[in-house]
TIMI-2910 file (N, C-alpha, C, CB; in pm, 1 decimal, decimal comma, always signed):
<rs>
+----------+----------+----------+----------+----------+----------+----------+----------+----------+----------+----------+----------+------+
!      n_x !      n_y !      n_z !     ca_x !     ca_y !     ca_z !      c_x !      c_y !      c_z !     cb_x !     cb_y !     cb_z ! resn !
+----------+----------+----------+----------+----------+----------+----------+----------+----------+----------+----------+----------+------+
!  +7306,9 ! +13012,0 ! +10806,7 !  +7306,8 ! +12882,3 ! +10871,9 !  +7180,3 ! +12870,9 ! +10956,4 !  +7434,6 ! +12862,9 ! +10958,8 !  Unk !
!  +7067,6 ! +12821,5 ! +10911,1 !  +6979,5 ! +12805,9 ! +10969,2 !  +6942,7 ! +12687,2 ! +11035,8 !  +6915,2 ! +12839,5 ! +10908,6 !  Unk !
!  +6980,6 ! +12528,6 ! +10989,2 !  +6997,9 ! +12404,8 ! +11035,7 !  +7096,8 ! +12360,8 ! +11015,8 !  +6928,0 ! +12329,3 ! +11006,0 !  Unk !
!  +7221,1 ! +12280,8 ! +11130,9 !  +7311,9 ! +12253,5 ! +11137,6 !  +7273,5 ! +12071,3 ! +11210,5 !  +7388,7 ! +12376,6 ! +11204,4 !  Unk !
!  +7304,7 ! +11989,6 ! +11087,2 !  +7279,3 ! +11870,2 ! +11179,0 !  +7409,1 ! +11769,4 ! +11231,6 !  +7177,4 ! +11779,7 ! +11097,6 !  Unk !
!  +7360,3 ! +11760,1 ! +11353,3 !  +7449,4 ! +11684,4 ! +11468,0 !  +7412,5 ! +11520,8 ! +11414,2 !  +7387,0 ! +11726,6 ! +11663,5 !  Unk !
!  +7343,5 ! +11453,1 ! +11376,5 !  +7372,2 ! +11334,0 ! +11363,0 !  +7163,6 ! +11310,1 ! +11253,3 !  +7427,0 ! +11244,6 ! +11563,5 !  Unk !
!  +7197,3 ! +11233,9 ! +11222,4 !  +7047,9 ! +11124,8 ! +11129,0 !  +7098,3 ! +10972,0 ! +11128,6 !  +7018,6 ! +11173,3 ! +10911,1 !  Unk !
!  +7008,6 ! +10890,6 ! +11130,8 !  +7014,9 ! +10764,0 ! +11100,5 !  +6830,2 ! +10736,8 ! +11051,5 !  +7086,9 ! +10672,4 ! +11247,1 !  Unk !
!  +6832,4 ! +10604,0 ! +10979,2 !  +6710,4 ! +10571,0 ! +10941,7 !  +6715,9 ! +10443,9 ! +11007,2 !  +6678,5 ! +10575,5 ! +10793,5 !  Unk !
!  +6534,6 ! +10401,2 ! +11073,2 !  +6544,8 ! +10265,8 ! +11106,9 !  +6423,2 ! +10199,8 ! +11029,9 !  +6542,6 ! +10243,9 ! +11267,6 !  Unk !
!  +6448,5 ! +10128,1 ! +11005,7 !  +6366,2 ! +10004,9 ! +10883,0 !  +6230,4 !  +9970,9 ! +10933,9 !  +6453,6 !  +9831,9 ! +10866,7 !  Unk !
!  +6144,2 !  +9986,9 ! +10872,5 !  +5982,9 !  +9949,4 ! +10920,4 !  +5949,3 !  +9847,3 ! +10856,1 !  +5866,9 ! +10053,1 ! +10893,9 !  Unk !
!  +5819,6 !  +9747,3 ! +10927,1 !  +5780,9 !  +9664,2 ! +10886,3 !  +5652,2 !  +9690,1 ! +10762,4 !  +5762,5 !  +9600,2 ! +10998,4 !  Unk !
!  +5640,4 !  +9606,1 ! +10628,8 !  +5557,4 !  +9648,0 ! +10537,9 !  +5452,8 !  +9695,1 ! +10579,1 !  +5531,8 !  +9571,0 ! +10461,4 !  Unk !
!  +5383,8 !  +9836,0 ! +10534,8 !  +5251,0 !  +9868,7 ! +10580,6 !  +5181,5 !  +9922,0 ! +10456,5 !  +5251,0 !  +9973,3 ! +10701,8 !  Unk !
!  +5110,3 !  +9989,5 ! +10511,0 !  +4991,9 ! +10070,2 ! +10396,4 !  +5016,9 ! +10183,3 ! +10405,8 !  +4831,4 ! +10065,1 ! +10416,0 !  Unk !
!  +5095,5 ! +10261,8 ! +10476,2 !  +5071,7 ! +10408,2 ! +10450,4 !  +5191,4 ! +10432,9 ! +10384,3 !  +5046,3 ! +10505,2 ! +10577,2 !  Unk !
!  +5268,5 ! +10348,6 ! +10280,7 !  +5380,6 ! +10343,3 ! +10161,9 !  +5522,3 ! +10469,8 ! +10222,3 !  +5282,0 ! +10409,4 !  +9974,5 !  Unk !
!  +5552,6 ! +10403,3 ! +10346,7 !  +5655,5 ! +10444,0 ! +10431,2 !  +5729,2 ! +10337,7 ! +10410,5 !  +5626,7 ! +10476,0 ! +10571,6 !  Unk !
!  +5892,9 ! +10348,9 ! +10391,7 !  +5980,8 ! +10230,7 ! +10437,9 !  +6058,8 ! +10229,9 ! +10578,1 !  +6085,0 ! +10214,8 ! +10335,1 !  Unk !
!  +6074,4 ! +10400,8 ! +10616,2 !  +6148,6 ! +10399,1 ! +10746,9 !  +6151,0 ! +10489,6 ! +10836,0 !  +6259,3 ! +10385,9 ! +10733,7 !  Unk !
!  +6204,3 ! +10559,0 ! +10969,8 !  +6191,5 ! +10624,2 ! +11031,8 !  +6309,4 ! +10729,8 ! +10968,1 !  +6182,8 ! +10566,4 ! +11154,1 !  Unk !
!  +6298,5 ! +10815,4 ! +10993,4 !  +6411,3 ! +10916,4 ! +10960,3 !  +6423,8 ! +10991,9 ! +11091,7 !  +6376,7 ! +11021,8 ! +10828,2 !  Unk !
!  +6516,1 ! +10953,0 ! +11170,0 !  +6561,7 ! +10994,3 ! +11299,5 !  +6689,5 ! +11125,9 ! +11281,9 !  +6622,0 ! +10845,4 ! +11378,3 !  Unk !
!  +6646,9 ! +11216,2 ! +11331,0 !  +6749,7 ! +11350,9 ! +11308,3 !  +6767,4 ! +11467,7 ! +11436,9 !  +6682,2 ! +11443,7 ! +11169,9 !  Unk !
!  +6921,4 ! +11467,0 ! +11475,1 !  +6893,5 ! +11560,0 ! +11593,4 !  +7023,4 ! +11718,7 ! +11503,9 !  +6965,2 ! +11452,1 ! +11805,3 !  Unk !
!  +6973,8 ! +11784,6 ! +11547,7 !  +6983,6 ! +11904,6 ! +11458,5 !  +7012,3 ! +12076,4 ! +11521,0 !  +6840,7 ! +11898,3 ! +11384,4 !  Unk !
!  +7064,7 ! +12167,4 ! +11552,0 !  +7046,8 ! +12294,4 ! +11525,9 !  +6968,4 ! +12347,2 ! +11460,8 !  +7119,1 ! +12333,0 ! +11493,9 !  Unk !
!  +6868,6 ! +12442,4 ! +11508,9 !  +6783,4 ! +12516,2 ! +11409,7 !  +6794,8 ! +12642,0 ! +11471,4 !  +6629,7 ! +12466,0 ! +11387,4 !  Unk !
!  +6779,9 ! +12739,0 ! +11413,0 !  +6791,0 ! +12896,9 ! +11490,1 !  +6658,5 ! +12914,0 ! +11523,1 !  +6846,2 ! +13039,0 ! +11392,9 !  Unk !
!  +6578,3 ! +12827,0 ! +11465,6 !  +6405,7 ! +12897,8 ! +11510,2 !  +6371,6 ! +13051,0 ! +11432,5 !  +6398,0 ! +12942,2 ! +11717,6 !  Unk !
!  +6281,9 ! +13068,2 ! +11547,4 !  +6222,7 ! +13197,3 ! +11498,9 !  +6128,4 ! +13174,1 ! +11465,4 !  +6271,9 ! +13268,0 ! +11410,6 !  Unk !
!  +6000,0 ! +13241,2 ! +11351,1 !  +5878,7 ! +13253,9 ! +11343,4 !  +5858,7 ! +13197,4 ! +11202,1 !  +5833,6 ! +13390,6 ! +11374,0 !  Unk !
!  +5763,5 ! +13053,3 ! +11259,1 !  +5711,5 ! +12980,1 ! +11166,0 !  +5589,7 ! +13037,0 ! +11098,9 !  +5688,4 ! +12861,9 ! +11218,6 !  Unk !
!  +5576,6 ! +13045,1 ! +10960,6 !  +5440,3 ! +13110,7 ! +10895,1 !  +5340,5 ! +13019,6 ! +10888,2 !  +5454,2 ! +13164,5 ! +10751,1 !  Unk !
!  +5380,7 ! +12881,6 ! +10878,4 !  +5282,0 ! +12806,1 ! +10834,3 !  +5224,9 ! +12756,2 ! +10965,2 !  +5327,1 ! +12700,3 ! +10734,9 !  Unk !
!  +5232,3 ! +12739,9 ! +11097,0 !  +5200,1 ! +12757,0 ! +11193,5 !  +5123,7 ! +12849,2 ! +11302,8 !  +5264,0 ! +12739,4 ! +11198,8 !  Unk !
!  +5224,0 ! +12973,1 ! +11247,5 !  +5178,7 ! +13101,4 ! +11271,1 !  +5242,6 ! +13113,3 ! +11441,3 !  +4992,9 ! +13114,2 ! +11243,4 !  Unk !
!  +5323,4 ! +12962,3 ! +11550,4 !  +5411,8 ! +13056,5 ! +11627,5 !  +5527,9 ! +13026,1 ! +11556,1 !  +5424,8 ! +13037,4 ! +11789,3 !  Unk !
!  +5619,9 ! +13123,1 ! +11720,5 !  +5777,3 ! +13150,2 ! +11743,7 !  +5800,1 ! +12999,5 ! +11786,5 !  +5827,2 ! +13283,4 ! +11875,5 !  Unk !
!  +5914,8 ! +13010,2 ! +11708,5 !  +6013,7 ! +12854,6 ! +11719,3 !  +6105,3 ! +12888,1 ! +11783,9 !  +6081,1 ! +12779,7 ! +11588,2 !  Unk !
!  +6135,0 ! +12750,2 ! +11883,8 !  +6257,7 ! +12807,6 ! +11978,4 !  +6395,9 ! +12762,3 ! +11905,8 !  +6251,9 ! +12736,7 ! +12149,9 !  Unk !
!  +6487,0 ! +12854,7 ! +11900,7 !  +6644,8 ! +12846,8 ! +11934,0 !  +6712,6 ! +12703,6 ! +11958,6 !  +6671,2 ! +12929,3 ! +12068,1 !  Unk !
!  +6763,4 ! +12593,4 ! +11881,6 !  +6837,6 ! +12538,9 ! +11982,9 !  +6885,2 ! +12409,3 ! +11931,6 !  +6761,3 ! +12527,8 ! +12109,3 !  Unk !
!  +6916,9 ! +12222,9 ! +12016,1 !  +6892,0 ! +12142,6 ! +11947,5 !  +6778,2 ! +12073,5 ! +11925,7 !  +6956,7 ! +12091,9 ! +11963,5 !  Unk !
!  +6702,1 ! +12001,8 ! +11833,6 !  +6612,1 ! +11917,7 ! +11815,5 !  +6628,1 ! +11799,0 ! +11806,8 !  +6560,6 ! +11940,3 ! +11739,9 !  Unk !
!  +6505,0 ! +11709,6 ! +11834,1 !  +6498,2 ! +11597,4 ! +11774,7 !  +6418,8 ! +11588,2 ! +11667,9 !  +6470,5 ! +11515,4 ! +11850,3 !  Unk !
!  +6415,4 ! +11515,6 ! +11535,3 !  +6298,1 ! +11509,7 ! +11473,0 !  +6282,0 ! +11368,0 ! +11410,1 !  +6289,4 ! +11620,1 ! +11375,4 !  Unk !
!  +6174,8 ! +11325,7 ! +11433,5 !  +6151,5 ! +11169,6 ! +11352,3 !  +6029,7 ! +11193,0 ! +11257,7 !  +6107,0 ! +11023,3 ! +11471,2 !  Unk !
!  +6022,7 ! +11162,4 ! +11133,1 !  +5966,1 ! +11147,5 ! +11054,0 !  +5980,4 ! +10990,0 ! +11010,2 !  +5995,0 ! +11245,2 ! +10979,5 !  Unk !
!  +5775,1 ! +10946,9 ! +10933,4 !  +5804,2 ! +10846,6 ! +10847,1 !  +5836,3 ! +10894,0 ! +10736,2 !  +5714,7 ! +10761,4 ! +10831,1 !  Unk !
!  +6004,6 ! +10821,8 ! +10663,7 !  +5969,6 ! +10838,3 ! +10546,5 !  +5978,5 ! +10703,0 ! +10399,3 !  +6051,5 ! +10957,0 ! +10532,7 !  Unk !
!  +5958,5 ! +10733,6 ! +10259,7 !  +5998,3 ! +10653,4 ! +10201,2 !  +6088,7 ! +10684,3 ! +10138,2 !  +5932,1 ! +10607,2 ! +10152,6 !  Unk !
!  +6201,5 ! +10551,8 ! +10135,2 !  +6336,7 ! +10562,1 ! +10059,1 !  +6351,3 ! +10472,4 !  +9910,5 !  +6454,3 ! +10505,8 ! +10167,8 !  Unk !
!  +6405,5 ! +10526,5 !  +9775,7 !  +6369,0 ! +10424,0 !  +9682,3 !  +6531,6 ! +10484,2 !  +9639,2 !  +6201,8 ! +10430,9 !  +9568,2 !  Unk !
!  +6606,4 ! +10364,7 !  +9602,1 !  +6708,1 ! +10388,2 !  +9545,4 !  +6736,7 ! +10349,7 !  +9377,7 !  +6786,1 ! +10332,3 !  +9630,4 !  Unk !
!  +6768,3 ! +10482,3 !  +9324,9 !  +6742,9 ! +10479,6 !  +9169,4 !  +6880,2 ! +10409,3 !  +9094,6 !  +6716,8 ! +10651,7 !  +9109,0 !  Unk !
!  +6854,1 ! +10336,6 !  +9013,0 !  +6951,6 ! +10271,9 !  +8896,0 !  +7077,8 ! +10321,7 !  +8882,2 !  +6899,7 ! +10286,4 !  +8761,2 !  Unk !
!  +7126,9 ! +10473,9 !  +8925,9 !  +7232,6 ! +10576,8 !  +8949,4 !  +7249,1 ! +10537,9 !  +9088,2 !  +7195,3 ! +10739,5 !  +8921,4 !  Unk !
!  +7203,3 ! +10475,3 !  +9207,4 !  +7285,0 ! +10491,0 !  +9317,4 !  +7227,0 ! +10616,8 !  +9370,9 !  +7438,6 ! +10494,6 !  +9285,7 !  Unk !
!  +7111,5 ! +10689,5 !  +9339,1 !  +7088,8 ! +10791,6 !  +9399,3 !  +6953,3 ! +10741,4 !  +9460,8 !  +7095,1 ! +10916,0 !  +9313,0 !  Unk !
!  +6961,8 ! +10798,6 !  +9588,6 !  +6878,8 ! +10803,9 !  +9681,3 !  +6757,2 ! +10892,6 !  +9737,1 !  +6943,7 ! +10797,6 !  +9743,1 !  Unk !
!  +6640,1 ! +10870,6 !  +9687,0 !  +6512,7 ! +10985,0 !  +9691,8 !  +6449,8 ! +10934,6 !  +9846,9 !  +6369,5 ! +10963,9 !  +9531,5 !  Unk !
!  +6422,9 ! +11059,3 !  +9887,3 !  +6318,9 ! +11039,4 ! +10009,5 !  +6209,3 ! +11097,2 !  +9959,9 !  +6354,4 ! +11105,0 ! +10153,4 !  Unk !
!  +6113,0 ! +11053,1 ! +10066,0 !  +5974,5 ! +11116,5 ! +10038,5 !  +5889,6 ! +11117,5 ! +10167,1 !  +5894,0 ! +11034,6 !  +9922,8 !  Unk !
!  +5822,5 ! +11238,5 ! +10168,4 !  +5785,1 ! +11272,9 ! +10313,7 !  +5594,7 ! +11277,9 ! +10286,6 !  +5876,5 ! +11456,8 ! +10373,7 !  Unk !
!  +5567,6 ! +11269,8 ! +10420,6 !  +5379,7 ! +11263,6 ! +10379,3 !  +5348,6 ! +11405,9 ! +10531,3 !  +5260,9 ! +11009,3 ! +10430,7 !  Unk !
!  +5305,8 ! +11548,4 ! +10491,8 !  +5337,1 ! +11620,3 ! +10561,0 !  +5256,7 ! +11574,7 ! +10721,0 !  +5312,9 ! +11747,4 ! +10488,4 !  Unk !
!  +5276,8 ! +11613,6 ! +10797,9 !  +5203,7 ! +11611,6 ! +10935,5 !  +5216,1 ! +11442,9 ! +10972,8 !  +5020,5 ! +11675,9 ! +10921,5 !  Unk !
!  +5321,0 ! +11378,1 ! +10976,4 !  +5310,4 ! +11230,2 ! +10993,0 !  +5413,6 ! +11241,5 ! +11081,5 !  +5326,0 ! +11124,5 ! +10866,3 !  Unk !
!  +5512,0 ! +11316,5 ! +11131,4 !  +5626,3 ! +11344,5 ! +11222,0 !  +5611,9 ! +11447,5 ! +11336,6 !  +5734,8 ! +11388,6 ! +11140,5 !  Unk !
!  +5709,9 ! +11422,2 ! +11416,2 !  +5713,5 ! +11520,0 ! +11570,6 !  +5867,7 ! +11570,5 ! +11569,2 !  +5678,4 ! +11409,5 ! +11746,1 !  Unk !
!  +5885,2 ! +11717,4 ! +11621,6 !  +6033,0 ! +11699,3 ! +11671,4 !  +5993,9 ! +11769,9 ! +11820,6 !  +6174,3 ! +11790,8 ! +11562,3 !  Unk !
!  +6101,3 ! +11791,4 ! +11892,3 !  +6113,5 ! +11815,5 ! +12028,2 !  +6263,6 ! +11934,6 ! +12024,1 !  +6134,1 ! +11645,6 ! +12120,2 !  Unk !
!  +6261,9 ! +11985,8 ! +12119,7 !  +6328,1 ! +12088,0 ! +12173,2 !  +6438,1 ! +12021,8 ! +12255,6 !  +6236,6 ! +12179,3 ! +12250,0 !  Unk !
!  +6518,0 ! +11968,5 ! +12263,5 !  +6647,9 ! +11930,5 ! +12336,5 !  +6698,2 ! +11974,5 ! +12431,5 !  +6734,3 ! +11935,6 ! +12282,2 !  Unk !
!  +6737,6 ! +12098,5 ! +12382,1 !  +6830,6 ! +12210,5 ! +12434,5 !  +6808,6 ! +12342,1 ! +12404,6 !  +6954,9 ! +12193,5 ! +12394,7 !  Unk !
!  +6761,8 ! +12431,6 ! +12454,7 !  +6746,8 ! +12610,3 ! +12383,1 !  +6886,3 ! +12598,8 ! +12408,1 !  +6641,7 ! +12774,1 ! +12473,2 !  Unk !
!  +6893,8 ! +12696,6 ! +12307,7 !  +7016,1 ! +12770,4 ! +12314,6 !  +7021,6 ! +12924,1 ! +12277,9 !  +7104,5 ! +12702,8 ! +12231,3 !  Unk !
!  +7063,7 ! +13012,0 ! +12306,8 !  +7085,9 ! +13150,3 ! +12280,7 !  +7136,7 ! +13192,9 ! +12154,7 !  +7166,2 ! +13197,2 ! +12369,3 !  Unk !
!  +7242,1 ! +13107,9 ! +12097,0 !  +7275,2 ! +13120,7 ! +11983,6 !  +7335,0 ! +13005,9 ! +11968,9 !  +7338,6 ! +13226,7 ! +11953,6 !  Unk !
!  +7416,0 ! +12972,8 ! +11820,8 !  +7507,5 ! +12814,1 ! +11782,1 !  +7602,4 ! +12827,6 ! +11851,3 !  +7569,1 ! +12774,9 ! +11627,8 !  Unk !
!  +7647,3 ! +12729,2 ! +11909,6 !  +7803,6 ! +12688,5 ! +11989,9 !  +7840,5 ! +12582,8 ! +11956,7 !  +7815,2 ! +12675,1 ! +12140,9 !  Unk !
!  +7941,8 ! +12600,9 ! +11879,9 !  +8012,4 ! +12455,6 ! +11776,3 !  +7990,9 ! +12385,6 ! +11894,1 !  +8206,3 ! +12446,3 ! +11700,8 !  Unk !
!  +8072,6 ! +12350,6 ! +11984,4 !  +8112,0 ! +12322,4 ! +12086,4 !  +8079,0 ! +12221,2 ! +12140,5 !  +8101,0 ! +12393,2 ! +12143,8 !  Unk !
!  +7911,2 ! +12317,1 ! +12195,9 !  +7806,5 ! +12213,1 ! +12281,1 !  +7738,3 ! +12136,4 ! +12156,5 !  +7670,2 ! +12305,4 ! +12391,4 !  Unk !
!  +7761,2 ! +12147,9 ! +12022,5 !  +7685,9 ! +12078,5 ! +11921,9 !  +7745,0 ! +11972,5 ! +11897,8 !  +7663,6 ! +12141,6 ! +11807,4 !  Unk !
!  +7919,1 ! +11922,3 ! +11901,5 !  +7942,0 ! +11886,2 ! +11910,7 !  +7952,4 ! +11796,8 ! +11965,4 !  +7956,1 ! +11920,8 ! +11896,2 !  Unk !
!  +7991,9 ! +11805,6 ! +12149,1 !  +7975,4 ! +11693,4 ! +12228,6 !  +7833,4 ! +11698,9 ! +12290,6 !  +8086,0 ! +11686,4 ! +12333,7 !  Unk !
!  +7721,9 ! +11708,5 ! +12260,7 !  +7586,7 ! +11689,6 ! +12229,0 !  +7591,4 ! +11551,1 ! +12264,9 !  +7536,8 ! +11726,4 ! +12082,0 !  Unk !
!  +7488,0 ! +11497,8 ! +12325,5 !  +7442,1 ! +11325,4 ! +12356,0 !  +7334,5 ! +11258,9 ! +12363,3 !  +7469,6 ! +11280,5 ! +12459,6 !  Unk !
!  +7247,3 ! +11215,8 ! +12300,5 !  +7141,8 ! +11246,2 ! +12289,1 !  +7092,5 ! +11120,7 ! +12378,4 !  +7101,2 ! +11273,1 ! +12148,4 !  Unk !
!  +6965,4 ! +11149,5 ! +12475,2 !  +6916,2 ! +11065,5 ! +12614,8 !  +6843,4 ! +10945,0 ! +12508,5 !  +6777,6 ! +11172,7 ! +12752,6 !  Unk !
!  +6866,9 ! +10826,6 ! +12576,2 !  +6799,8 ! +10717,4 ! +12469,0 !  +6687,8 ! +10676,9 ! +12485,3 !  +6858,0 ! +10600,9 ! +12454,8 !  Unk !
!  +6613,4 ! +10773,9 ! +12650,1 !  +6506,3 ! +10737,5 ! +12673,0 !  +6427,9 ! +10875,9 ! +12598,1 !  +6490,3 ! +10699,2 ! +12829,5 !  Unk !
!  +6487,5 ! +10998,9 ! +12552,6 !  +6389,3 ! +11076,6 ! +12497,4 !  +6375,9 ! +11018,5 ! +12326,4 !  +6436,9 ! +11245,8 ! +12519,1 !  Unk !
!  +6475,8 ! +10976,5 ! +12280,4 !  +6498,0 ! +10916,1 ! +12160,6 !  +6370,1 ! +10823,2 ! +12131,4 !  +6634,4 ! +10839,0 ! +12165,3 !  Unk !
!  +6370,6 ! +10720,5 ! +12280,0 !  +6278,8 ! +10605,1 ! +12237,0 !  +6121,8 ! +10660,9 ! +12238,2 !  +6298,4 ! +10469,4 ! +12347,3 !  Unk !
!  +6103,0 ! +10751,5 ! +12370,4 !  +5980,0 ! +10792,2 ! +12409,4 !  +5868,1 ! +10842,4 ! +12254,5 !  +6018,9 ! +10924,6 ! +12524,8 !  Unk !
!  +5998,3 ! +10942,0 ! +12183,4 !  +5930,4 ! +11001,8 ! +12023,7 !  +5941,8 ! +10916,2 ! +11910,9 !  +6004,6 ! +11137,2 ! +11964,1 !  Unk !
!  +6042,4 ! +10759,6 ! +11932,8 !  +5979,3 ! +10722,3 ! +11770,2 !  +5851,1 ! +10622,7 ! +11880,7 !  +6131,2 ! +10592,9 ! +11609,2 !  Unk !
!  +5837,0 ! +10576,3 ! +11966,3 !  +5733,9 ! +10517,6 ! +12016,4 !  +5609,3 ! +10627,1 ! +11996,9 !  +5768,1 ! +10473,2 ! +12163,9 !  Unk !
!  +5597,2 ! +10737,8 ! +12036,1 !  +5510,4 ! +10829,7 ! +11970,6 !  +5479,4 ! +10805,7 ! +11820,2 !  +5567,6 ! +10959,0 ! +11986,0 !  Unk !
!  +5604,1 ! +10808,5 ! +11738,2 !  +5557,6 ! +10834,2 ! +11604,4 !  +5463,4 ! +10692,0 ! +11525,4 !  +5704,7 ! +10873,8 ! +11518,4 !  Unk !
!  +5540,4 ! +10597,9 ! +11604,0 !  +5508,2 ! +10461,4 ! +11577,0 !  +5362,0 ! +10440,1 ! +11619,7 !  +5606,3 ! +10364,4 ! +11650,8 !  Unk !
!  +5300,4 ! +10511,7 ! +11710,4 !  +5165,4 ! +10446,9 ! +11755,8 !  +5105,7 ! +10541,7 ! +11688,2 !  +5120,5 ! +10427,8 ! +11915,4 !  Unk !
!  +5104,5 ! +10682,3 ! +11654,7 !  +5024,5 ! +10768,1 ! +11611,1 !  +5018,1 ! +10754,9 ! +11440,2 !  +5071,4 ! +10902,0 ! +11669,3 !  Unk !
!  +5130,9 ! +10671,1 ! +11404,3 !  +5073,2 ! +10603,6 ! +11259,1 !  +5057,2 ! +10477,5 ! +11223,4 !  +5141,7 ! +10631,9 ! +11159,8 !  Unk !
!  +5046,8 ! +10407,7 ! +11293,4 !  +5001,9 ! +10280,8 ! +11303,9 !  +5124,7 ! +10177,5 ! +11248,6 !  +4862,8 ! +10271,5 ! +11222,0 !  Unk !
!  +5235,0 ! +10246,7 ! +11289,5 !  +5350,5 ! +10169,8 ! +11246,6 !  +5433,6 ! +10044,5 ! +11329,2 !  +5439,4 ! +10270,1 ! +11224,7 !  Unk !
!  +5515,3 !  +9993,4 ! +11267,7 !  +5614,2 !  +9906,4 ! +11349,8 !  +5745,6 !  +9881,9 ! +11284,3 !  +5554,4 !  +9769,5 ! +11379,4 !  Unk !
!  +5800,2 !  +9878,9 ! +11372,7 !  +6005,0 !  +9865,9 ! +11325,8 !  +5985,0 !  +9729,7 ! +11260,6 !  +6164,4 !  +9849,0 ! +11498,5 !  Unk !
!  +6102,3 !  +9690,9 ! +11206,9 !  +6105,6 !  +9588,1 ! +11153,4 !  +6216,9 !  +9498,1 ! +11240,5 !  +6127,5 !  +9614,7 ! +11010,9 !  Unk !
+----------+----------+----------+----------+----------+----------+----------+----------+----------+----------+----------+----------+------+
</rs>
């Protein structure tokens, strides 16, 4: 169990050029530890993470995302020592750290909600 997610929602962007349709908002458990492609230590705990991404829904009802790498941020929430159903559970996430990172993500790609 390396990511355990507490909640995702997507919010709808206005047409652009960098062939994104939406935000992909996700707060999550990750155990961390040592990222290679980075080269540090990841902390323990909950996250936030927003990514742009694009969503195209196929003739089956199935649903593809698509990601463009280095276009997203996540944040550190909560360390934690190890998983605790518990606190993952009643988890709450602040609506001003929520807003502060897709307003980040939104200006650093030249985006806008719809």
């Amino acid at each position: 169990m390396s990511i355990t997610r507490i909640s995702k929602k997507f919010l709808e962007l206005q047409p652009n050029d960098k062939d994104v349709t939406h935000l992909k908002v996700e707060v999550y458990y990750d155990k961390g530890g040592a990222n290679y492609f980075s080269g540090y230590e990841e902390a323990r705990g909950i996250k936030l993470s927003i990514s742009p991404v694009k969503r195209e829904e196929q003739e089956n009802g199935i649903v593809v995302e698509s990601y463009v790498a280095f276009r997203g941020f996540k944040k550190v929430l909560k360390e934690m020592a190890r998983y605790n159903k518990k606190v993952c559970d009643t988890f709450s996430l602040s609506e001003t750290e929520e807003e502060e990172l897709i307003k980040h993500v939104l200006n650093h790609n030249w985006l806008k909600l719809k």
